[in-house]
C-alpha positions in Angstrom: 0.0 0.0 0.0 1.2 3.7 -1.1 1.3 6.3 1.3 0.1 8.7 -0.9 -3.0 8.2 -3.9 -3.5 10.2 -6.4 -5.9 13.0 -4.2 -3.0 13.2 -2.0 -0.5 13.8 -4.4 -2.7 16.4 -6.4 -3.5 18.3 -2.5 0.0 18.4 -2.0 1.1 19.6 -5.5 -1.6 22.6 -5.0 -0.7 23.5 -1.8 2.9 24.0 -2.7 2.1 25.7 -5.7 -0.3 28.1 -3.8 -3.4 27.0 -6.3 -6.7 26.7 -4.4 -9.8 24.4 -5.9 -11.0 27.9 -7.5 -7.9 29.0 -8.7 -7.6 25.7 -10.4 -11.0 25.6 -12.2 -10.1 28.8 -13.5 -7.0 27.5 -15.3 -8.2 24.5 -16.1 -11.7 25.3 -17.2 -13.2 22.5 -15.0 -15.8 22.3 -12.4 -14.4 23.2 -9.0 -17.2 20.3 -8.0 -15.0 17.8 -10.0 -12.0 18.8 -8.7 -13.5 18.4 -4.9 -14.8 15.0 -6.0 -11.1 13.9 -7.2 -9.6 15.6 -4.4 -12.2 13.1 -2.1 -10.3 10.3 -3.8 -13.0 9.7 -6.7 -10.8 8.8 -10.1 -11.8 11.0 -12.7 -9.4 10.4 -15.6 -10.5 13.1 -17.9 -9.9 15.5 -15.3 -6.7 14.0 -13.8 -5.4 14.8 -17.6 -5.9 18.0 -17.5 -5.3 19.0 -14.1 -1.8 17.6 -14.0 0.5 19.6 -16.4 -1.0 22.7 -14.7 0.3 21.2 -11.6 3.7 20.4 -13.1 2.2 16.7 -12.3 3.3 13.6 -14.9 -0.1 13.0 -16.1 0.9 8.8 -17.4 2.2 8.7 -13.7 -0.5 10.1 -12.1 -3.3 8.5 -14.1 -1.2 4.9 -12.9 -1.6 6.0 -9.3 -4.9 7.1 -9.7 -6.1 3.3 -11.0 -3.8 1.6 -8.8 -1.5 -0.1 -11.4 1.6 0.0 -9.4 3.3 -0.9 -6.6 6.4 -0.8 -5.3 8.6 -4.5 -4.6 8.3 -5.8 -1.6 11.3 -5.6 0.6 12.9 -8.6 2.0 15.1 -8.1 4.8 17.1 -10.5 7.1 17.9 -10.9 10.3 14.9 -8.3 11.0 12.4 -9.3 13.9 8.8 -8.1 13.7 8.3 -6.6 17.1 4.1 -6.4 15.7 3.7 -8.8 13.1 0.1 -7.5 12.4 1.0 -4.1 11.5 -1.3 -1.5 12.4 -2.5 -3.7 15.9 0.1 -3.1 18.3 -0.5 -1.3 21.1 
């Protein structure tokens, strides 16, 4: 699992480029109620592919994350101990 989708990575690529939702459906001519839906984690391609060069975004990359098509290798390591082997339920 990614730390980051696709509505994460577009936030975070606004925020550092100091473009609100408004600003953004200005520049990109689309509905500032699409981009809330993709920023809600809805995948909306069409808009994904427009969005992303005005966010300095690689739209093939993007549009991968957005449909979940990759994932990084696991990692194998050795002579590692799992202190909480179900991740996410230790206390």
């Amino acid at each position: 699992m990614l730390e980051d989708n696709h509505e994460d990575i577009i936030a975070k690529a606004m925020r550092g480029q100091k473009i609100g939702k408004a600003m953004l459906a200005d520049l990109t001519k689309v509905n500032k109620a699409e981009i809330e839906r993709l920023l809600a984690g809805e995948v909306i391609e069409s808009v994904i592919s427009v969005i992303a060069p005005v966010l300095k975004l690689d739209n093939d990359k993007l549009l991968i994350s957005a449909r979940k098509e990759w994932s990084p290798k696991p990692i194998v390591l050795t002579g590692v101990k799992s202190l909480c082997p179900t991740l996410g339920r230790c206390r």
